[in-house]
VEXNUPA-253269 format. One line per field, with one value per atom (N, C-alpha, C): x, y, z. Coordinates in steps of 0.02 Angstrom, whole numbers, m for minus. Layout:
<atoms>
px [X|...] .
py [Y|...] .
pz [Z|...] .
</atoms>
This chain:
<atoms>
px [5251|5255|5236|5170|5160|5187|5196|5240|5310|5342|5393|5465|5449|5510|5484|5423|5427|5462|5431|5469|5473|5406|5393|5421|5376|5388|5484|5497|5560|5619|5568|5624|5587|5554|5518|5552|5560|5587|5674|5709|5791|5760|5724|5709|5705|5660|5652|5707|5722|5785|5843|5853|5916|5897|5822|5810|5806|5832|5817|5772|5713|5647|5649|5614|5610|5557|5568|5521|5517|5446|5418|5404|5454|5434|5372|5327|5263|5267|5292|5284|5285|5251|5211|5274|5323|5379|5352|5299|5298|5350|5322|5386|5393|5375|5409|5411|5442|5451|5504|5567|5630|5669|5693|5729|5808|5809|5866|5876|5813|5814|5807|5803|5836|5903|5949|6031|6059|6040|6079|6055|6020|5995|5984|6015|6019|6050|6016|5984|5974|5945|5909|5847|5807|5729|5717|5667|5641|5599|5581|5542|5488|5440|5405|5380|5409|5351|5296|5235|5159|5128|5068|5005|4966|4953|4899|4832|4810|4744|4758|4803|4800|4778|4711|4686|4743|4745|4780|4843|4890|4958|4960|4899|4910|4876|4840|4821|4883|4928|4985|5037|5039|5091|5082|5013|4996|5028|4999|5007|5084|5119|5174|5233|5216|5274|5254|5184|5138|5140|5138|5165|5123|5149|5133|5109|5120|5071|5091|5051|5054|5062|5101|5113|5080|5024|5017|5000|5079|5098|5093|5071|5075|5000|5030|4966|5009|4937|4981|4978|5009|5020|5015|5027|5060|4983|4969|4908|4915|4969|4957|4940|4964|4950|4872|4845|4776|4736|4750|4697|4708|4771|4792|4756|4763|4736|4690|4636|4625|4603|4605|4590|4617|4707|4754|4725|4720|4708|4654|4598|4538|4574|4598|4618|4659|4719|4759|4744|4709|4718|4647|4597|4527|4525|4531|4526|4594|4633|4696|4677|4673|4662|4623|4542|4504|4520|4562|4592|4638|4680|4733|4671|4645|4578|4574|4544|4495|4561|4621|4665|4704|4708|4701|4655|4622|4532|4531|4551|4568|4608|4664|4730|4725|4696|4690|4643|4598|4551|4566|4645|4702|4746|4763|4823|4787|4761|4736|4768|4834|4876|4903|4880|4887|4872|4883|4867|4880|4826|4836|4839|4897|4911|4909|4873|4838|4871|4924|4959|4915|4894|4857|4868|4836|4869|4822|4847|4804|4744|4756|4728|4646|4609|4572|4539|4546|4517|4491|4528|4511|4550|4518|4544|4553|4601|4573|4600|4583|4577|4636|4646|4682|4726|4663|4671|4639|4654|4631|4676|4667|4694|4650|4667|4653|4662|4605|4610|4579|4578|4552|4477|4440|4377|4365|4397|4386|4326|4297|4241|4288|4294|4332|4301|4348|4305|4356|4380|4424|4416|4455|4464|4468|4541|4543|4561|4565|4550|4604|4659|4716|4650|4641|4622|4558|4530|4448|4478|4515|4549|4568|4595|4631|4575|4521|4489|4447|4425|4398|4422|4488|4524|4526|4526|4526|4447|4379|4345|4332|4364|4366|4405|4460|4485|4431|4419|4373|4305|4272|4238|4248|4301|4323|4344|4346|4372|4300|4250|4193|4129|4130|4108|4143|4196|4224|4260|4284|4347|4408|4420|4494|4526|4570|4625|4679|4656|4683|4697|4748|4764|4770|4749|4755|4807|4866|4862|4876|4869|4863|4916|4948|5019|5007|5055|5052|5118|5129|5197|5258|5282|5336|5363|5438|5500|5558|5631|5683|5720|5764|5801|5759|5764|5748|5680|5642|5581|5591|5549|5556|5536|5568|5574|5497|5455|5391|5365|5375|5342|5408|5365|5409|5457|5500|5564|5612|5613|5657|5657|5574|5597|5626|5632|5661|5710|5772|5811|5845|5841|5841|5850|5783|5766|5843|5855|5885|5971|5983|6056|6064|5981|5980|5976|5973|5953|5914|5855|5789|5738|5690|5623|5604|5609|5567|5471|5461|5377|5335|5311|5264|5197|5151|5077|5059|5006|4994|5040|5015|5080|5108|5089|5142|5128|5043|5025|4995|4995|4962|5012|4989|5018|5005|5073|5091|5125|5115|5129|5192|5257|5311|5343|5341|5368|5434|5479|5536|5530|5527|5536|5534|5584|5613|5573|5561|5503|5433|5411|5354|5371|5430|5431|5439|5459|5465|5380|5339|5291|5256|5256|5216|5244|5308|5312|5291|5302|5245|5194|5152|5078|5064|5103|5098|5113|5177|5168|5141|5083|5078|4997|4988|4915|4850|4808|4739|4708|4668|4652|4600|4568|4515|4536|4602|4598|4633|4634|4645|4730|4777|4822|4854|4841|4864|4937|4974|5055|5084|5107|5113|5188|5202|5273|5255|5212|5193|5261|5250|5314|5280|5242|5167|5239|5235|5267|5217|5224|5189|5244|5206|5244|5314|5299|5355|5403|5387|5435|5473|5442|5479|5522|5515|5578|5617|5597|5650|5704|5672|5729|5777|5746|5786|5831|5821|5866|5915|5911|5951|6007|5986|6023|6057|6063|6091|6144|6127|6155|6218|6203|6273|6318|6265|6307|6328|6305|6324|6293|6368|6330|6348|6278|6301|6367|6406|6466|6453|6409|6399|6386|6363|6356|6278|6233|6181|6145|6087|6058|5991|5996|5936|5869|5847|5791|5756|5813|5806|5757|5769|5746|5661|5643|5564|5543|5469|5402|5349|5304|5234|5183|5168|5121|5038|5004|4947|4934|4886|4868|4823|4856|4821|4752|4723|4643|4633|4593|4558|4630|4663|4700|4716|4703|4702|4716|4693|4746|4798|4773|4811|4784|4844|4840|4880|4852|4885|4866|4907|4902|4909|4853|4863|4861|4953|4958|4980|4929|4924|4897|4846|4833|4906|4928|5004|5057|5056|5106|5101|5030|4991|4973|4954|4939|4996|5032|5091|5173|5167|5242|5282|5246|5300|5312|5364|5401|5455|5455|5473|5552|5601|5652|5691|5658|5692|5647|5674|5630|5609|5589|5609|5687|5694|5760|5801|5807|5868|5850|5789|5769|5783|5773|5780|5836|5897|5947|5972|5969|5974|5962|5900|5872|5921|5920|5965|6034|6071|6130|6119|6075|6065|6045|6021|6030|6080|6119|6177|6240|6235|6290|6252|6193|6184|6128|6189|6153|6148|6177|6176|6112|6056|6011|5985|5972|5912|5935|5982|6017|5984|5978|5950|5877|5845|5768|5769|5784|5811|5810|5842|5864|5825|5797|5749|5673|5647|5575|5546|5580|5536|5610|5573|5647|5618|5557|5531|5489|5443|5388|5323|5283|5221|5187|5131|5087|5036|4959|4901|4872|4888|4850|4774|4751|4676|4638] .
py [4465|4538|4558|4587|4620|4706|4707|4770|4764|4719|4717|4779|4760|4822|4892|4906|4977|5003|5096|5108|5068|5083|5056|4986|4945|4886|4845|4892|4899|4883|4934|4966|4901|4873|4821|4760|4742|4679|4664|4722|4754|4749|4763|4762|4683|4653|4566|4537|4538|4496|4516|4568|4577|4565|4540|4518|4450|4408|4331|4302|4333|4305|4292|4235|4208|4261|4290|4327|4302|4308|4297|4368|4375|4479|4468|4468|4477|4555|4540|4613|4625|4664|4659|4700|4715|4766|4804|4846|4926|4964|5023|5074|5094|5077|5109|5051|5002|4941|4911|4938|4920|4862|4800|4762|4772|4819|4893|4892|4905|4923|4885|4817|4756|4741|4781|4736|4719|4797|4756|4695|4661|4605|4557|4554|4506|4427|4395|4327|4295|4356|4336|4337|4341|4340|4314|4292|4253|4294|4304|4351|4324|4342|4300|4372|4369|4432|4408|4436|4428|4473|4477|4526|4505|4542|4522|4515|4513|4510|4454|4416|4356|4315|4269|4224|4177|4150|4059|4080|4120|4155|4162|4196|4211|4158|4114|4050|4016|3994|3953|3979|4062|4083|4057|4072|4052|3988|3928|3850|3830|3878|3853|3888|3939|3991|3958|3953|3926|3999|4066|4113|4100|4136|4142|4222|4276|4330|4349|4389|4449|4510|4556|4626|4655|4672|4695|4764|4780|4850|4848|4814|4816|4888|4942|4979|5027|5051|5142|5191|5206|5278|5320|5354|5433|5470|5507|5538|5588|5612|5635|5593|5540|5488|5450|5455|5421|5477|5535|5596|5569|5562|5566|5483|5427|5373|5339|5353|5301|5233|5220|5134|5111|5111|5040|5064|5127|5137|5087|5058|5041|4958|4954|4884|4852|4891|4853|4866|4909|4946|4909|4918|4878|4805|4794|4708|4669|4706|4667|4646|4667|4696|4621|4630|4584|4509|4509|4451|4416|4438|4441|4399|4449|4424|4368|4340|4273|4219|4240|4188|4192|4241|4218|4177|4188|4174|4090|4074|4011|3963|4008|3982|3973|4042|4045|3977|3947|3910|3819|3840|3765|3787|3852|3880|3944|3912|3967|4030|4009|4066|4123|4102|4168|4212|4293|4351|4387|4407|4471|4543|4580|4663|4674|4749|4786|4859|4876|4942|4995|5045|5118|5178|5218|5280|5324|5401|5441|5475|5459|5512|5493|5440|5399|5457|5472|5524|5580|5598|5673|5730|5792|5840|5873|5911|5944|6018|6052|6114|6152|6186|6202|6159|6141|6098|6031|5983|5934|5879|5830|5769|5703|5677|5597|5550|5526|5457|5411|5335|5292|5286|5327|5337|5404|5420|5490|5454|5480|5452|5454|5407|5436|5463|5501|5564|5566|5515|5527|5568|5599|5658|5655|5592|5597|5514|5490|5437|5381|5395|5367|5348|5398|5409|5355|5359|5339|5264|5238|5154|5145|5158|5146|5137|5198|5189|5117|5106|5046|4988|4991|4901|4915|4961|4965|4935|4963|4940|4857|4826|4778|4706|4757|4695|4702|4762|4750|4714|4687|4665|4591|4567|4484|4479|4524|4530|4498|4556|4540|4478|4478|4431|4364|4379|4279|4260|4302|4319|4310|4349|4327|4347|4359|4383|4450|4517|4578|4607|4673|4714|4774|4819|4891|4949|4987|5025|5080|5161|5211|5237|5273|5309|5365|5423|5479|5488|5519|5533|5509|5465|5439|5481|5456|5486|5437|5474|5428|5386|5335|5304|5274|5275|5227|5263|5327|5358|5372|5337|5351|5448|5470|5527|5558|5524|5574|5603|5568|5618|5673|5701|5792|5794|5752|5779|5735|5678|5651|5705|5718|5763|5824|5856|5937|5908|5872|5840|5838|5810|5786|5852|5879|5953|6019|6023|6056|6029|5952|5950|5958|5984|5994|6044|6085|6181|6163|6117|6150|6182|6204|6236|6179|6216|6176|6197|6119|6174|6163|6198|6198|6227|6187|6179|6244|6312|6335|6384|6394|6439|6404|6338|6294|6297|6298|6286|6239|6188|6131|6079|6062|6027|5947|5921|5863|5843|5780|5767|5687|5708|5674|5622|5560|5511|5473|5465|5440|5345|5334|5272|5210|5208|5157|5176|5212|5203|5182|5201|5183|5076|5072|4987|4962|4999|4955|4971|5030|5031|4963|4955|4872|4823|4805|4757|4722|4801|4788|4777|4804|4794|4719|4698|4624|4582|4607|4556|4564|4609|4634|4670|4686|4700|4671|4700|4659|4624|4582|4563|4622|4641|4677|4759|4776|4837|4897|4959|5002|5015|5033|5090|5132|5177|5265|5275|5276|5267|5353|5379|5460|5480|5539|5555|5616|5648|5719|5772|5771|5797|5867|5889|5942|5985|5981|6054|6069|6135|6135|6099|6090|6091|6145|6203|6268|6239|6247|6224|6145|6111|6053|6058|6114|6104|6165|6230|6254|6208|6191|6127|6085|6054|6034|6067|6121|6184|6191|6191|6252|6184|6104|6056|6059|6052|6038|6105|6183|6225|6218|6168|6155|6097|6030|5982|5992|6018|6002|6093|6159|6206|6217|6267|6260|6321|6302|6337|6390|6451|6489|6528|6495|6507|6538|6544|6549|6494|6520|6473|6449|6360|6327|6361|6391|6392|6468|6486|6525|6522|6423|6400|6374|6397|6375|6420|6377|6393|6374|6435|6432|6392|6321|6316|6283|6286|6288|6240|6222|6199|6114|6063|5991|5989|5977|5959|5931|5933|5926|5905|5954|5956|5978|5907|5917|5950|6012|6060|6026|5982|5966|5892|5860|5799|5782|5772|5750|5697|5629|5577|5588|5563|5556|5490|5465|5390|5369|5399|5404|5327|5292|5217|5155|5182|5140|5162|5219|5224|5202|5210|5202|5113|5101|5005|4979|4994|4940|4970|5044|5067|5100|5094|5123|5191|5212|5296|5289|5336|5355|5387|5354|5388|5436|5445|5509|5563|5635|5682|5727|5748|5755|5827|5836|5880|5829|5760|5754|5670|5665|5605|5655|5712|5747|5731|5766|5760|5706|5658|5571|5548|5596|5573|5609|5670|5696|5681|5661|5627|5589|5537|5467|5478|5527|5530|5574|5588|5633|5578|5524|5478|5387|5409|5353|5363|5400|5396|5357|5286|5248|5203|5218|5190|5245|5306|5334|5370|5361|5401|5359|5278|5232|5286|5288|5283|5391|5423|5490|5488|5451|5442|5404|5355|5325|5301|5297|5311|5390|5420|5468|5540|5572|5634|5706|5694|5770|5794|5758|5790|5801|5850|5848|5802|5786|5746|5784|5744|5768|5829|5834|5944|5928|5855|5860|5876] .
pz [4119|4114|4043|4046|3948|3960|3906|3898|3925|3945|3967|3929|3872|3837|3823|3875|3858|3942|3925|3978|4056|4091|4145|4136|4101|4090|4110|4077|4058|4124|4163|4221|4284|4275|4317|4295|4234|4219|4234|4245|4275|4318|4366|4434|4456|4423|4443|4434|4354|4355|4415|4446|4491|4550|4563|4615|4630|4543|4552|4511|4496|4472|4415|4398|4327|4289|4228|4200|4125|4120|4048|4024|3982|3947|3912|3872|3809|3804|3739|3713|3631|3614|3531|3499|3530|3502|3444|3481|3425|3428|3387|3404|3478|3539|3603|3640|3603|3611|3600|3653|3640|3666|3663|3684|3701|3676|3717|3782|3806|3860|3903|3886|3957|3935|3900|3897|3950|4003|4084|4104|4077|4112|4054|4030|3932|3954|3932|3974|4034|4073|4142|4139|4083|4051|3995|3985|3916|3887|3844|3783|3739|3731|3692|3671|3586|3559|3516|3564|3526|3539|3538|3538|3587|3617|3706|3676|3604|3578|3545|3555|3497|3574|3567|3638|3644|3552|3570|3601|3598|3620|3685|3716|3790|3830|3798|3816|3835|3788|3799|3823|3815|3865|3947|3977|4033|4069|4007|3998|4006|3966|3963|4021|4036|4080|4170|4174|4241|4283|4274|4326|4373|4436|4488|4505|4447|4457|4368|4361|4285|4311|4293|4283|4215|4202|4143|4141|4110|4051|3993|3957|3892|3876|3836|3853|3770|3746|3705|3731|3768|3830|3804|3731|3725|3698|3756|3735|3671|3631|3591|3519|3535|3479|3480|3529|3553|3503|3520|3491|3406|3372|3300|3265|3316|3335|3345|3389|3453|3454|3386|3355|3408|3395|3405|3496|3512|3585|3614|3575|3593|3579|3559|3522|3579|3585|3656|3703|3739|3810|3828|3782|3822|3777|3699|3697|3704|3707|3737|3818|3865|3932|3944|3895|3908|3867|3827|3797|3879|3901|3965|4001|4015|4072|4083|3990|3991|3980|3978|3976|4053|4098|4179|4214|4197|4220|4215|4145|4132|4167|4160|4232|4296|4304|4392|4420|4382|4423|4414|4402|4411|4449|4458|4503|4562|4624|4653|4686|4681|4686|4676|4602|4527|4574|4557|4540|4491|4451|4406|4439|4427|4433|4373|4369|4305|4329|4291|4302|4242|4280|4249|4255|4251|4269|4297|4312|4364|4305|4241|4188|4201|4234|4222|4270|4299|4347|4308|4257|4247|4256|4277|4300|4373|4404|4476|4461|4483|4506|4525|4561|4605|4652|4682|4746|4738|4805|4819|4788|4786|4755|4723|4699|4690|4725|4740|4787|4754|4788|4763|4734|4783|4786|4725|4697|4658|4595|4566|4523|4461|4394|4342|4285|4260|4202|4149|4112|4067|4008|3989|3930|3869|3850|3798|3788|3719|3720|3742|3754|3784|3863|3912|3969|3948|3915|3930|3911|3863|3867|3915|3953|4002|4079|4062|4103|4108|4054|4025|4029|4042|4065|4129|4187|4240|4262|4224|4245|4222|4172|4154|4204|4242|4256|4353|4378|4420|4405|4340|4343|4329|4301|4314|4387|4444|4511|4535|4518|4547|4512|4481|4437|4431|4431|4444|4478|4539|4597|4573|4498|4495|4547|4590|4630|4588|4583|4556|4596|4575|4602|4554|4545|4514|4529|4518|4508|4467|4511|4466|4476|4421|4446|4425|4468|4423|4371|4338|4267|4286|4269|4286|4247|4276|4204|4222|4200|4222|4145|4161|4108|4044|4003|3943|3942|3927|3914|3848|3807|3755|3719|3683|3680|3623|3642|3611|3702|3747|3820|3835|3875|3878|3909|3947|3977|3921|3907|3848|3793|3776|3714|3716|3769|3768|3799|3824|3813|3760|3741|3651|3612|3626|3585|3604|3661|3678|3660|3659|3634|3549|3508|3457|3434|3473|3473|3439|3443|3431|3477|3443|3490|3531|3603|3651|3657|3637|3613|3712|3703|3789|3749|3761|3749|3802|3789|3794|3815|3889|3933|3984|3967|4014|4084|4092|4168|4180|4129|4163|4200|4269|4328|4338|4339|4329|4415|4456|4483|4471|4469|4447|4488|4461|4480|4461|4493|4469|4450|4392|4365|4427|4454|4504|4555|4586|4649|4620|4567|4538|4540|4529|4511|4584|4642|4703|4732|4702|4718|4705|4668|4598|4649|4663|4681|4757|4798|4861|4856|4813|4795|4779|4733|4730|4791|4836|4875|4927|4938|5019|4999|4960|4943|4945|4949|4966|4890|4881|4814|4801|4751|4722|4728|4783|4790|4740|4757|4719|4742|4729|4761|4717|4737|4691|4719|4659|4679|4655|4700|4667|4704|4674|4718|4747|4756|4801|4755|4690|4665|4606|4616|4558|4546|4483|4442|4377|4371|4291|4242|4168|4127|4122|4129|4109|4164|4225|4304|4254|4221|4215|4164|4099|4055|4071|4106|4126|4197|4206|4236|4227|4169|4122|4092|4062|4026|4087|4143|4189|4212|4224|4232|4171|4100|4052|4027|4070|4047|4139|4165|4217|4182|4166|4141|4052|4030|3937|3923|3944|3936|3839|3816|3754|3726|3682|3656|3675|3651|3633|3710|3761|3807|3808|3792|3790|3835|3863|3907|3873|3880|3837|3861|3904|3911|3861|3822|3774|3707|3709|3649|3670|3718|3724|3688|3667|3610|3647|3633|3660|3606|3593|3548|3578|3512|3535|3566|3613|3667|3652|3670|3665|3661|3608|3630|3705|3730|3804|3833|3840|3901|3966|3991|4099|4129|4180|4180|4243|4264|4334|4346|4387|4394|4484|4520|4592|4618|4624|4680|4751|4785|4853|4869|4872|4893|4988|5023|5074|5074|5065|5063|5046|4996|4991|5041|5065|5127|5190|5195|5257|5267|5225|5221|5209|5155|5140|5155|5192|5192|5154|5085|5033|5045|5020|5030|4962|4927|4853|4879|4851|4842|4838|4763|4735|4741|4762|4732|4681|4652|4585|4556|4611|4615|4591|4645|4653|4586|4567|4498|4453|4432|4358|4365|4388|4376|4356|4400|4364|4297|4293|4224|4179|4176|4126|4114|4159|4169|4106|4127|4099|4007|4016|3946|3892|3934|3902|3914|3943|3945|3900|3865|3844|3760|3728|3673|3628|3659|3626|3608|3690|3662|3629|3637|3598|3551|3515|3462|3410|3395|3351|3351|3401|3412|3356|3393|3369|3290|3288|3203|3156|3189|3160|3157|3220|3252|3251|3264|3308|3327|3276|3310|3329|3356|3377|3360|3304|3273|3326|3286|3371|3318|3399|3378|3405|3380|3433|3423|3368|3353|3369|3340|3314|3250] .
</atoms>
């Protein structure tokens, strides 16, 4: 598992270990790179922190662990940091990606069993409209440079698929959220923002549309895919869950002004700010995971009514992990002006 201590990562490796499975974490522990966030499961996994671009490392990780598949998360997700960035973006997401590759590639053709899964996201697509959705078949048009890396190990690991038959599986998700999100993406941070009476900032007027996924269905999504999926194929993992941005932190505000209302009695959604608007930002994003329901069965949990709430819970009863991170990583600053 690379990326194992970030979010996703995170919530997949609690998922294996309580299912039994031996896991090898690889993870470069940057800043959204917490070993925090496997305590529920604190020695039911092994850890190895390195860099998915170092070859001799993921050479002998292979050699020495023998897996029987890869999950690779190891990625820099936060599109506002890609724009301020996009070096380290180009560095892990496409020569990390293709470092992984040539050290499966190696493995697989002593172990024909291997499979590599390559977890991505819906950004690789682009934009939609109004209407319509994303499917497998959608052409990709990435935006900004988070999106266009990402798009780029997707086409990378389809071309060790086709080119040397590794045995892959791809997929795309749309916005997760849920426990242990580290607080630079938007529902942790106006979270956060709001038990700080600070400004909740919303990029423009807060109509660009996000299709929301709850953490844990996103990880039982992955794990069907691995065991029940076709080699070379695509599956678009989504929760049919579209709110705008504004719909998603007045939500937040209106849960936190039931569970944690403030003294004063004032309602958080008081404290939203209109600021200026992300370079090339998407106005809309929708999965249609009609192929993963339809081929392999999956059906998503939570909805995001009844996952926000979860989420917010979870972080008003656990500041223990992100009060360190708050205080010392990362406490709210924007990123991404350009």
């Amino acid at each position: 598992m690379t990326g194992g201590c970030g979010f996703i990562g995170s919530a997949l490796v609690r998922h294996l270990c309580r299912e039994g499975r031996d896991v090898l974490v690889i993870d470069k522990l940057t800043y959204a790179g917490n070993v925090e966030s496997l305590k529920e499961v604190e020695g039911k996994y092994t850890l190895l922190k390195a860099d998915i671009c170092d070859q001799a490392a993921m050479d002998r990780a292979f050699e020495d662990f023998q897996p029987d598949t890869i999950f690779h998360l190891a990625a820099e997700s936060h599109v506002d940091r890609s724009i301020d960035g996009p070096g380290e973006f180009i560095r892990t997401n496409i020569v990390g990606t293709a470092t992984l590759l040539q050290a499966a590639l190696k493995y697989w053709r002593t172990h024909p069993d291997f499979r590599f899964q390559h977890i991505s996201t819906d950004e690789v697509y682009g934009t939609l409209g109004a209407d319509g959705y994303f499917t497998e078949s959608t052409p990709y048009s990435p935006h900004s440079p988070y999106s266009a890396s990402k798009a780029s190990s997707d086409h990378l690991v389809r071309a060790w698929h086709d080119t040397y038959g590794l045995p892959v599986l791809i997929t795309n998700c749309s916005n997760n959220y849920g426990p242990y999100h580290f607080p630079e993406k938007l529902i942790p941070l106006i979270i956060l923002n709001c038990l700080d009476l600070k400004p909740l900032p919303v990029y423009g007027q807060g109509a660009n549309v996000r299709d929301w996924l709850y953490v844990d269905d996103h990880v039982k999504a992955l794990c069907l895919v691995n065991e029940k999926g076709v080699s070379g194929e695509t599956y678009n993992v989504g929760g049919h869950n579209e709110r705008t941005n504004l719909e998603v932190v007045k939500t937040v505000c209106a849960i936190l002004d039931d569970l944690r209302p403030r003294k004063d009695s004032t309602k958080y959604e008081t404290l939203i700010t209109y600021v200026k608007d992300r370079p090339g930002h998407d106005l809309r994003y929708a999965i249609d995971p009609a192929k993963l329901m339809d081929k392999l069965g999956w059906r998503p949990e939570e909805n995001f009514e009844s996952g926000i709430r979860k989420t917010v819970k979870w972080y008003l009863d656990n500041e223990w992990w992100w009060g360190p991170i708050h205080r010392n990583k990362y406490g709210g600053e924007r990123l991404g002006k350009g």
